[in-house]
C-alpha positions as MATLAB code, in Angstrom:
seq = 'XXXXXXXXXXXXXXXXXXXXXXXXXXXXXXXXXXXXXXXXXXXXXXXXXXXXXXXXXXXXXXXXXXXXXXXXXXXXXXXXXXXXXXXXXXXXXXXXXXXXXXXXXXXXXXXXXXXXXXXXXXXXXXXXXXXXXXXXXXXXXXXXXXXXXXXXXXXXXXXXXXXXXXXXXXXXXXXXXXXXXXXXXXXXXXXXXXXXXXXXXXXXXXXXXXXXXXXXXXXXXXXXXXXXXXXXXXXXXXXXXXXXXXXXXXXXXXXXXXXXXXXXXXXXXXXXXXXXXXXXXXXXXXXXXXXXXXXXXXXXXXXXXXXXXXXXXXXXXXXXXXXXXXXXXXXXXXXXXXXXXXXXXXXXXXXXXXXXXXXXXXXXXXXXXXXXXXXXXXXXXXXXXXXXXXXXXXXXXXXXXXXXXXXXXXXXXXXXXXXXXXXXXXXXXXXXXXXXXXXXXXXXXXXXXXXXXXXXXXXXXXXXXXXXXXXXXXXXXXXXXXXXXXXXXXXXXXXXXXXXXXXXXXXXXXXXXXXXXXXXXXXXXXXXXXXXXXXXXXXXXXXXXXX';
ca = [
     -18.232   10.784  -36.478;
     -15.058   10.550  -34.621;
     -15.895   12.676  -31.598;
     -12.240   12.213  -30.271;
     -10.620   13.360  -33.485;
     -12.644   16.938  -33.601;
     -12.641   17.118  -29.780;
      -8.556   16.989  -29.707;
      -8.238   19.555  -32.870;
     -10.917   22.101  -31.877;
     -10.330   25.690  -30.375;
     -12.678   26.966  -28.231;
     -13.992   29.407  -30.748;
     -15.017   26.330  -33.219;
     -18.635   27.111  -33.765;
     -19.190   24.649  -35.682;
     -18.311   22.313  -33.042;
     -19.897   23.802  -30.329;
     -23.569   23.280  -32.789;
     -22.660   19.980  -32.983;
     -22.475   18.832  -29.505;
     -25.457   21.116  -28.409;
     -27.569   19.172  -31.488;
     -26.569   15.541  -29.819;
     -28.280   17.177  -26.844;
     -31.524   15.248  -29.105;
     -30.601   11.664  -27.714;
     -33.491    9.953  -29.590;
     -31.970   10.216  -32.296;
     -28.333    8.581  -31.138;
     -27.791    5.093  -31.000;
     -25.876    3.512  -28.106;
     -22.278    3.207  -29.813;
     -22.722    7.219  -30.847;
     -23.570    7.364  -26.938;
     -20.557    5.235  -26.229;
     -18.885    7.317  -28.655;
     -19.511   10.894  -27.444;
     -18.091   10.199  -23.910;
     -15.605    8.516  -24.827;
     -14.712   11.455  -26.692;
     -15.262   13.850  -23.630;
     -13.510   11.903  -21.387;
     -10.318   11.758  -23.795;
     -10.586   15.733  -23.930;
     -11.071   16.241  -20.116;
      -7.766   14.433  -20.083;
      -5.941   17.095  -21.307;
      -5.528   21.509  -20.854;
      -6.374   21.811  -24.470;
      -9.698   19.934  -24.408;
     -10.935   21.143  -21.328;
     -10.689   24.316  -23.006;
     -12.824   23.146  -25.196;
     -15.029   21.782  -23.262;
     -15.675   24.894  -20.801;
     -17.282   26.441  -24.064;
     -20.669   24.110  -23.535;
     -22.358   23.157  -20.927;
     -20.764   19.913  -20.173;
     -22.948   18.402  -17.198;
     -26.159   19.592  -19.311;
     -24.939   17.569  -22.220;
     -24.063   14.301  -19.853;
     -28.090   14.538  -17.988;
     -29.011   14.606  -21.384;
     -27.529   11.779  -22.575;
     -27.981   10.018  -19.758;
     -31.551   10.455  -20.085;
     -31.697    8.907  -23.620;
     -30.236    6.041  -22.374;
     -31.988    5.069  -19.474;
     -35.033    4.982  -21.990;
     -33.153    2.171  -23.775;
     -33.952   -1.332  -22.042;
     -31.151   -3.020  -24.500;
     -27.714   -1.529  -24.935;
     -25.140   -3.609  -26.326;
     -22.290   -4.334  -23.719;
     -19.054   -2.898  -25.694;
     -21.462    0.521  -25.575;
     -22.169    0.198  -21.785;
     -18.698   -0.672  -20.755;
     -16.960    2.079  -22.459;
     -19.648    4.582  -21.172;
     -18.757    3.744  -17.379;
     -14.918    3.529  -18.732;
     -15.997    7.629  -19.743;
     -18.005    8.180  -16.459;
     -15.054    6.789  -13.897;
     -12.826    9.246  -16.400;
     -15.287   12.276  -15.784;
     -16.188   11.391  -12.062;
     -19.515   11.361  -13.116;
     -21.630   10.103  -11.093;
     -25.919    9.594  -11.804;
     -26.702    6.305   -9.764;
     -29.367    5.502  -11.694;
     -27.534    5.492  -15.155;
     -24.207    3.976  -13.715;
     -26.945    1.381  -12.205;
     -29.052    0.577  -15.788;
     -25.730    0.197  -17.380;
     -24.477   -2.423  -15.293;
     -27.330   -4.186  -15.431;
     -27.493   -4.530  -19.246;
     -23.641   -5.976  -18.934;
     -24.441   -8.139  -16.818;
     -27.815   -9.179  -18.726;
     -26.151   -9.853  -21.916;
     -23.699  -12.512  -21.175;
     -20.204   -9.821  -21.432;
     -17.475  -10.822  -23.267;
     -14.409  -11.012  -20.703;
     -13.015   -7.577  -22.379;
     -16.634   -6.147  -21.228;
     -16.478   -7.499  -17.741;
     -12.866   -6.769  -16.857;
     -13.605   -2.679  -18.059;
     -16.995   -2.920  -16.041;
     -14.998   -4.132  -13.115;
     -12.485   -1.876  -12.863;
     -15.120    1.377  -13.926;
     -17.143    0.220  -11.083;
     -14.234    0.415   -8.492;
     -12.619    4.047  -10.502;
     -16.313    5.439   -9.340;
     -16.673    3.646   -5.878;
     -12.812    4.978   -5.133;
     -13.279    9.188   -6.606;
     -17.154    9.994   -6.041;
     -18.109    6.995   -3.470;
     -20.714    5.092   -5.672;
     -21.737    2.034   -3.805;
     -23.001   -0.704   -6.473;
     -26.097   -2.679   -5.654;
     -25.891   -6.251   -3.933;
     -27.454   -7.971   -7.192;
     -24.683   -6.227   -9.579;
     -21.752   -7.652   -7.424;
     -23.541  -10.960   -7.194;
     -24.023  -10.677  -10.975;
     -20.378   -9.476  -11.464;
     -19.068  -12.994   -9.432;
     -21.243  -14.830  -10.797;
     -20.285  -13.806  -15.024;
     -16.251  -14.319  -13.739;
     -16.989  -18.005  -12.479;
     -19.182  -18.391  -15.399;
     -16.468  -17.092  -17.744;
     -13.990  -19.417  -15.700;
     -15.743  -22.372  -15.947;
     -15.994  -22.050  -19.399;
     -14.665  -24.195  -21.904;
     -11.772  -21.550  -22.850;
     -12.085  -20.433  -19.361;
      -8.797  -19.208  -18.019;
      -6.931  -18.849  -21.684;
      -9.392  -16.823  -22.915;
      -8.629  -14.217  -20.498;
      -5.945  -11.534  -20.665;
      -3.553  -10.386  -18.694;
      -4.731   -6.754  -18.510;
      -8.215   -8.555  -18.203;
      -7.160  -10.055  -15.178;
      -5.491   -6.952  -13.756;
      -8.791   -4.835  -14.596;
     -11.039   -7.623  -12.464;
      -9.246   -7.791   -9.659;
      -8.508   -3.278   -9.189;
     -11.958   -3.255   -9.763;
     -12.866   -5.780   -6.879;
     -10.190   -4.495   -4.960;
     -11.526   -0.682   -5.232;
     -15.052   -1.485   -4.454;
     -14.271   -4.081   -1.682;
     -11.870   -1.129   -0.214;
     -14.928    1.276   -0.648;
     -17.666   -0.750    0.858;
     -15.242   -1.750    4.140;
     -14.296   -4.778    2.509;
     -18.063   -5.646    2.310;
     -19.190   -8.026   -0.178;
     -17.288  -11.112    0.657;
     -18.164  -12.909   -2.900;
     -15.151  -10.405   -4.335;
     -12.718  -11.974   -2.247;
     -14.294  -15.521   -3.708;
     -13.043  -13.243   -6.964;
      -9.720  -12.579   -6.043;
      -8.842  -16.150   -4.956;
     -10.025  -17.842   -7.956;
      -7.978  -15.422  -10.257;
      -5.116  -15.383   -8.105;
      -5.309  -19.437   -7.760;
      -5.350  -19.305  -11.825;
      -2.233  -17.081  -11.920;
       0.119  -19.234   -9.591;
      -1.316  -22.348  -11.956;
      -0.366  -20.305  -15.079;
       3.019  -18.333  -13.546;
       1.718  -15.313  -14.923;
       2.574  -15.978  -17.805;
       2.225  -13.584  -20.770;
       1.793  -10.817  -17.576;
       3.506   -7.424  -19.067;
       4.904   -5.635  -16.618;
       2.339   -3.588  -15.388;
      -0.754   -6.126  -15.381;
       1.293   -8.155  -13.228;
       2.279   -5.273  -10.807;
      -1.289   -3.630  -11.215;
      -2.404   -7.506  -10.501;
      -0.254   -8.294   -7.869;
      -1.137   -4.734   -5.961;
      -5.327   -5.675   -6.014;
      -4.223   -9.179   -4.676;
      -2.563   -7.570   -1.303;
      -5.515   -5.065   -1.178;
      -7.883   -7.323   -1.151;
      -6.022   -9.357    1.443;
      -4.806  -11.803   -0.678;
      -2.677  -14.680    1.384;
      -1.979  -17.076   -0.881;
       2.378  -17.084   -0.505;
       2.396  -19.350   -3.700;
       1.093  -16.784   -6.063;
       3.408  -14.067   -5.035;
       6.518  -16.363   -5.010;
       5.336  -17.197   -9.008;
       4.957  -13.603   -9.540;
       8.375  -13.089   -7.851;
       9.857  -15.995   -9.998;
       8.063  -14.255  -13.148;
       9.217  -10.468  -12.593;
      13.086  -12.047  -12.483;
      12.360  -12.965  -16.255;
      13.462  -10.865  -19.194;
       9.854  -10.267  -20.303;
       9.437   -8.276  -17.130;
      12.951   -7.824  -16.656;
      13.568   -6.058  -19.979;
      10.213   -3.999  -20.204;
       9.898   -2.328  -16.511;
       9.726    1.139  -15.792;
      10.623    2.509  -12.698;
       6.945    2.350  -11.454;
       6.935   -1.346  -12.132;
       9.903   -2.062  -10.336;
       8.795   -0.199   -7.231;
       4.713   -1.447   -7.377;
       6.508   -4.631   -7.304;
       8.333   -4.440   -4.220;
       5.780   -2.649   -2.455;
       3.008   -5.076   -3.216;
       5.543   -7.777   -2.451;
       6.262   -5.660    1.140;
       2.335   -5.140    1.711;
       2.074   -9.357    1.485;
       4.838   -9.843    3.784;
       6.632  -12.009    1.087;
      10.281  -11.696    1.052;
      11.526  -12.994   -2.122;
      14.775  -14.492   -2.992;
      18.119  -12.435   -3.484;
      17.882  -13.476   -7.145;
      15.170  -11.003   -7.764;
      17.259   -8.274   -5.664;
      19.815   -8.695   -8.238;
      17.505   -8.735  -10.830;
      16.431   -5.571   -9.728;
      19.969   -3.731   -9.232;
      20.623   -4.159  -12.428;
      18.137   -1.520  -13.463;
      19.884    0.536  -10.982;
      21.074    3.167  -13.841;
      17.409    3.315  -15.022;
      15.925    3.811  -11.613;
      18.446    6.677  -10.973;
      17.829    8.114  -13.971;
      13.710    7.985  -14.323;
      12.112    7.121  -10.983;
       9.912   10.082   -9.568;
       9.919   10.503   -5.809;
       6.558    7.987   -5.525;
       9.111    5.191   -6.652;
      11.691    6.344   -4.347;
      10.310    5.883   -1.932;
       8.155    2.955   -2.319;
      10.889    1.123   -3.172;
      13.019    2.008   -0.695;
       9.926    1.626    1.808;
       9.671   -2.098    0.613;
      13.165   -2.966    0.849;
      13.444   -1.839    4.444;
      10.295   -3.781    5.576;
      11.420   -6.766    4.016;
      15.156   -6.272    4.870;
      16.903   -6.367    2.025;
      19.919   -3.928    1.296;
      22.116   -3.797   -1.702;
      24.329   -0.678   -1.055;
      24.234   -0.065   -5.550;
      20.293    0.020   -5.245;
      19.942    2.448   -2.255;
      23.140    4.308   -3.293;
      20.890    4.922   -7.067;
      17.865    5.834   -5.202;
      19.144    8.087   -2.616;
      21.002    9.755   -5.470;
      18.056   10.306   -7.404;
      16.023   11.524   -4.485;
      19.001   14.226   -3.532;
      18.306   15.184   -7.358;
      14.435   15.287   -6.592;
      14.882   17.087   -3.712;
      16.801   20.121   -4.929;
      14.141   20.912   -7.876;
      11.656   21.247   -5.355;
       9.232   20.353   -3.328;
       6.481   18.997   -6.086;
       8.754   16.383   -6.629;
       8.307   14.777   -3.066;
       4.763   14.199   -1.541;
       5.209   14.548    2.699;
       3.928   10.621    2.539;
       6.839   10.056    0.293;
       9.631   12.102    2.309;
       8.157   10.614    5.602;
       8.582    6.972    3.953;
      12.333    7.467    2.738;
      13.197    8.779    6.428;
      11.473    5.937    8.233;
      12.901    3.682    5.477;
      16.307    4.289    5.967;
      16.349    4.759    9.182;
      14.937    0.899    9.746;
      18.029   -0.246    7.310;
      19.934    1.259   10.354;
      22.839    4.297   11.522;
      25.256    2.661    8.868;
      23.135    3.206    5.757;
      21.696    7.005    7.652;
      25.631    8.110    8.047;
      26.191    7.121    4.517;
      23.705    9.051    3.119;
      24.002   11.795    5.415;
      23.676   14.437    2.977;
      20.187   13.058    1.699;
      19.387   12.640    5.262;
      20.032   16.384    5.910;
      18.486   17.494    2.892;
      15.438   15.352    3.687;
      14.316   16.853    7.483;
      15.334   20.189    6.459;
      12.611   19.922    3.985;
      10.147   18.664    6.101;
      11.239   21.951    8.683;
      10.272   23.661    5.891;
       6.833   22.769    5.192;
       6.357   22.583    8.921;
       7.030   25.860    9.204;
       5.241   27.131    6.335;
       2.270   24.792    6.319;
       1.879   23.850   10.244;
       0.285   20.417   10.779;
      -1.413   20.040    7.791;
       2.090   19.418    6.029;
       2.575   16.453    7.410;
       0.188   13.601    8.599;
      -0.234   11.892   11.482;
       1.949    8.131   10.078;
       4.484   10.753    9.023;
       5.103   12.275   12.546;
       5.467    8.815   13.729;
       8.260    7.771   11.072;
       9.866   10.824   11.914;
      10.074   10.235   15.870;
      11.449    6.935   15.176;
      14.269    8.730   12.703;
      14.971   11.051   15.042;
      15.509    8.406   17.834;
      18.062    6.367   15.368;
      19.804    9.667   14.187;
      21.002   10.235   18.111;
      23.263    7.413   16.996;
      24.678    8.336   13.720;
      27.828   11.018   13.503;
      27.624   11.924   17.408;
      23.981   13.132   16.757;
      24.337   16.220   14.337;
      21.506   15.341   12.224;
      19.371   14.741   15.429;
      19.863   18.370   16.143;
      18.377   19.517   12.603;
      14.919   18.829   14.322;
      15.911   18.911   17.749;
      16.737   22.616   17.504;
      12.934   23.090   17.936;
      12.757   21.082   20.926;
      11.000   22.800   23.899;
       9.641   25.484   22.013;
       5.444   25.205   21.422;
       4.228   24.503   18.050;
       7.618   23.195   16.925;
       7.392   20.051   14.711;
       9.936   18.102   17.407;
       7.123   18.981   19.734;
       4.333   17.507   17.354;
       6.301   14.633   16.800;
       7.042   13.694   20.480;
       3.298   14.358   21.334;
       2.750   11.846   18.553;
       4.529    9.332   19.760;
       3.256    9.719   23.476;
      -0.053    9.429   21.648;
       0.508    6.324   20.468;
       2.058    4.644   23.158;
      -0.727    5.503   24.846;
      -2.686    3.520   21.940;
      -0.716    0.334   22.170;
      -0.505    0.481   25.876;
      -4.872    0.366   26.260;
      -5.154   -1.965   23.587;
      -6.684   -5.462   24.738;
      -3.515   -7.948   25.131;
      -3.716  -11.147   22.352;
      -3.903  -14.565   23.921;
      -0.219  -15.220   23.701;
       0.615  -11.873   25.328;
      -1.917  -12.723   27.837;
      -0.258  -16.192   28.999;
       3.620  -14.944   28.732;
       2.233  -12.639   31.451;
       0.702  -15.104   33.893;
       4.162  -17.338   33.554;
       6.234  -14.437   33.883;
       4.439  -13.400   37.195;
       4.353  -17.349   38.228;
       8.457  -17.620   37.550;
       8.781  -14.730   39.577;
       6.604  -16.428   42.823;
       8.803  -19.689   42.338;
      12.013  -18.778   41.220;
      14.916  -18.573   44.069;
      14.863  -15.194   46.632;
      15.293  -12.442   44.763;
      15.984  -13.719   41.158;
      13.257  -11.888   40.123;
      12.769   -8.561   41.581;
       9.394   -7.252   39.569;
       7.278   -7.903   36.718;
       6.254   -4.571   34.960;
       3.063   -5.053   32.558;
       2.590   -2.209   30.248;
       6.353   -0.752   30.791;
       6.305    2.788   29.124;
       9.483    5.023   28.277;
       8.136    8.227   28.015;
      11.729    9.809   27.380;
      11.965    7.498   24.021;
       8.249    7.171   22.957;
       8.495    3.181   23.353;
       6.315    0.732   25.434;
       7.438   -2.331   26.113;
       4.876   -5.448   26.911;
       6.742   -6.258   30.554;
      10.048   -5.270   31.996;
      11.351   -7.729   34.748;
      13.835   -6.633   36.723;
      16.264   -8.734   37.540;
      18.436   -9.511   41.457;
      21.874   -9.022   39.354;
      20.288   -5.346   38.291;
      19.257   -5.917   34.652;
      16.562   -4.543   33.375;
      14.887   -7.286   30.419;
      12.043   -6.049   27.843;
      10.272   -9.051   27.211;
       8.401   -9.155   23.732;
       5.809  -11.336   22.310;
       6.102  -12.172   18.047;
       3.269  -12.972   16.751;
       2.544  -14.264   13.181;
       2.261  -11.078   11.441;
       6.119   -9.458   12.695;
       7.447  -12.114   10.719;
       7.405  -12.802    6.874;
       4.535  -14.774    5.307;
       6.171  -16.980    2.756;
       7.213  -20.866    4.304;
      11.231  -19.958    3.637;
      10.851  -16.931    5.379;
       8.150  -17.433    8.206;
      10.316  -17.055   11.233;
      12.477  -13.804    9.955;
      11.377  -10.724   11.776;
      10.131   -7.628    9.541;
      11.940   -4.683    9.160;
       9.815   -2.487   11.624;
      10.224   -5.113   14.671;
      13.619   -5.227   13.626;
      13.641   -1.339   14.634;
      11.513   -0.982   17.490;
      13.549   -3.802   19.132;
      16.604   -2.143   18.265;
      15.373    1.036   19.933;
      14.344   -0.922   22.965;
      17.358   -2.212   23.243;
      19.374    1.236   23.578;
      16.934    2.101   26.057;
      17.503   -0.993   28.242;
      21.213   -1.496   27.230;
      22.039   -4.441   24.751;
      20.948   -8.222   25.066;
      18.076   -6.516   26.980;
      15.315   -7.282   24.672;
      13.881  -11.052   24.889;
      11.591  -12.205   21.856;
       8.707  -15.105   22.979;
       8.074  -16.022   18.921;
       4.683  -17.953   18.998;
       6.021  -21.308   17.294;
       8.617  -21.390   20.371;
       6.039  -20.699   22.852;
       3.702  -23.016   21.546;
       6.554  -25.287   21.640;
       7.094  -24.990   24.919;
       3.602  -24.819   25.839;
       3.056  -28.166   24.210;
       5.615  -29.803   26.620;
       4.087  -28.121   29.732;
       7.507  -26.045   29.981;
       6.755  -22.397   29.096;
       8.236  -21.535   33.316;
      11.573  -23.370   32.342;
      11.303  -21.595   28.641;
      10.785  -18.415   30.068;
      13.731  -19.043   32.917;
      15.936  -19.832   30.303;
      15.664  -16.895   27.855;
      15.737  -14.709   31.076;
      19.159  -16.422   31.630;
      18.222  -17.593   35.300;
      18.624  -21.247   34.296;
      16.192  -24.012   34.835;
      13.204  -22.976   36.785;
];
């Protein structure tokens, strides 16, 4: 009986139908894959307007208990039939604990083929993500214990596919997420696969399963730089090259962004020259991710962002559906970071863009836009004061003063947050630039050093800065610590700054006047803390000379 079939063709009048799923409401009498069968065959129809027409003719959660019932009186149910039921139950948002339970013990009992696991996985993380089902110690264990079983094998990796491998790791990544990255035997998960797709070069990955792949990596905190420079290496091929969608292009870069790994240029030009696709096809999600990722990793090409902020002007006038707040907030913040150049050449976007988020301020208040998306506008707003003698700062500015107004929001936001950073505990190398800062002022010469400022905030600007020294000549010098994670993770690229340092140094430096702002990166303070000179370091970048 091919559930699916009748479910898909049926009107809601279909009688006939209707009998037939109340009499499966007799579960004794179905076996597990006529279990497996039926929701499968719901879930496919809840998928759609048509079937859940259908479907709001019976009584849907009556018919689920039911079922459910008949098969938690079944000790033995074949895998293929428990796999695709939790498939149907992450597809429903179903969610009985007990039944989602029993059936993920009788995977795991049976010795799952890797098809089996991967869907059990990734059904397991669907449910922990949309209803918050929390598995049980012994399943995880269970579920790390069948992938190194399956690994160790004598087909072991080979035997696996791609989409297998994508489906194990979303699933570990979605439960790990859900639990508060609990359950450290998932990460043991994640770096066995991932250490199996760097040996392997992902290859045979389609383009999604190694995007999908390569996003449950960075989620579940994945730091391994050699298996995203293969998957960079593997997405400049023409079996990624050739096949990618717009989605795959931008889950790419943003997984790519999350990790901190800034590939080479080759895969930039790899990617341009999808540029009439992408302007074409990408929805506003893509837009901005991508966009998002190339400002965080710094990398421009003015025919990419030219396509995208095209498309997005395109987006934008067909209305506001086609741009989440997240997504408007991220193409701001994202262009802004590339700097006033790249904002004055897409002015009209620009424009377009905080006019639209006046509009949903105004309409929705502060539930329109979120808390991250007040702070990428602040920091927009501060670069726009540069760009065309500041007529796009007035857009939102016009509101400034005036209570409620989302200029006001976003400047409270950004005091908030100072705030935040300022009372946050100071990390060890922070902590000792700060002694030898107030020890070079005690020995330098009368008057080189004037004061030593911990903490310095700029209310005016929404920016803190870690000290301020003042100087006898009458400068005024940030001083900033960069630690490991403001610069990129992979070994070519570990002492580049990221795109948002990049911007909040920029910033500090308009506030202070330029070649104001002096970095202390940690390999050159450890440098000079290895050699006992961090005073004459410190002197030196302060241009004083030797201390």
């Amino acid at each position: 009986m091919n559930w699916a079939v009748k479910l898909r063709a049926a009107s809601p009048d279909d009688l006939s139908l209707r009998k037939g799923i109340f009499d499966l409401r007799a579960p004794t009498f179905l076996s597990d894959q006529d279990h497996a069968n039926l929701w499968l065959a719901l879930s496919e129809a809840f998928k759609g307007a048509e079937g859940r027409q259908v479907l709001s003719s019976v009584d849907l959660p009556g018919l689920l208990e039911s079922s459910a019932e008949g098969l938690l009186g079944t000790k033995e149910l074949a895998p293929q039939a428990c796999s695709n039921i939790l498939l149907a139950c992450a597809r429903l948002k179903w969610k009985r604990e007990t039944l989602v339970n029993h059936l993920t013990a009788c995977v795991l009992e049976s010795k799952p083929s890797k098809q089996h696991l991967a869907n059990t996985a990734y059904a397991l993380g669907e449910l922990a993500v949309d209803v918050g089902y929390k598995p049980r110690p012994e399943d995880v264990q269970g579920l790390a214990k069948a992938v190194n079983a399956l690994l160790s094998s004598e087909d072991g990796w080979n035997s696996l596919k791609p989409l297998d491998v994508a489906n194990l790791l979303l699933g570990c990544a979605n439960l790990r997420a859900a639990e508060g990255n609990a359950h450290p035997v998932l990460a043991e998960i994640a770096k066995a696969l991932s250490a199996e797709c760097t040996r392997s070069q992902f290859a045979g990955f389609k383009a999604q399963d190694l995007t999908n792949t390569l996003w449950a990596l960075t989620k579940m905190g994945c730091a391994e730089q050699s298996c995203f420079a293969a998957a960079a290496e593997a997405a400049a091929l023409p079996s990624f090259t050739d096949n990618a969608m717009p989605q795959s292009w931008a889950n790419l870069w943003y997984a790519l962004a999350l990790a901190r790994h800034r590939p080479s240029e080759h895969l930039l030009l790899k990617t341009c020259d999808a540029e009439a696709m992408l302007q074409k096809r990408s929805n506003g999600q893509d837009c901005a991710n991508l966009l998002w990722a190339l400002a965080n990793l710094r990398l421009y090409d003015e025919r990419l962002v030219d396509a995208l902020a095209e498309r997005l002007g395109e987006l934008l006038r067909q209305g506001r559906k086609q741009l989440t707040a997240q997504a408007l907030g991220n193409c701001l913040w994202s262009l802004a970071v590339m700097g006033p150049d790249v904002l004055s050449r897409h002015s009209g976007l620009v424009e377009g863009l905080l006019r639209e988020a006046e509009r949903r301020w105004s309409s929705d208040g502060r539930s329109a836009i979120a808390e991250v998306g007040l702070a990428q506008l602040w920091q927009t707003q501060v670069e726009l004061a540069h760009v065309g003698g500041g007529e796009l700062q007035r857009i939102l500015g016009a509101g400034e003063g005036r209570e409620g107004s989302l200029v006001a929001a976003m400047r409270a936001n950004a005091a908030t947050r100072v705030a935040a950073v300022a009372s946050v505990k100071p990390t060890s190398l922070q902590r000792e630039v700060a002694i030898a800062l107030e020890q070079l002022r005690e020995q330098s010469g009368p008057g080189a050093i004037v004061s030593v400022q911990q903490g310095y905030v700029v209310e005016k600007e929404g920016q803190f800065s870690e000290a301020l020294v003042s100087l006898a000549c009458g400068r005024c010098v940030a001083v900033e610590t960069v630690f490991e994670g403001e610069v990129y993770s992979n070994p070519s690229h570990d002492r580049v700054l990221t795109g948002p340092v990049i911007l909040r140094h920029r910033h500090l430096g308009r506030c202070f006047g330029t070649g104001n702002v002096v970095t202390v990166p940690f390999w050159e303070w450890k440098a000079a803390k290895a050699k006992g000179e961090q005073l004459r370091y410190l002197s030196n970048r302060l241009g004083l000379g030797e201390a």
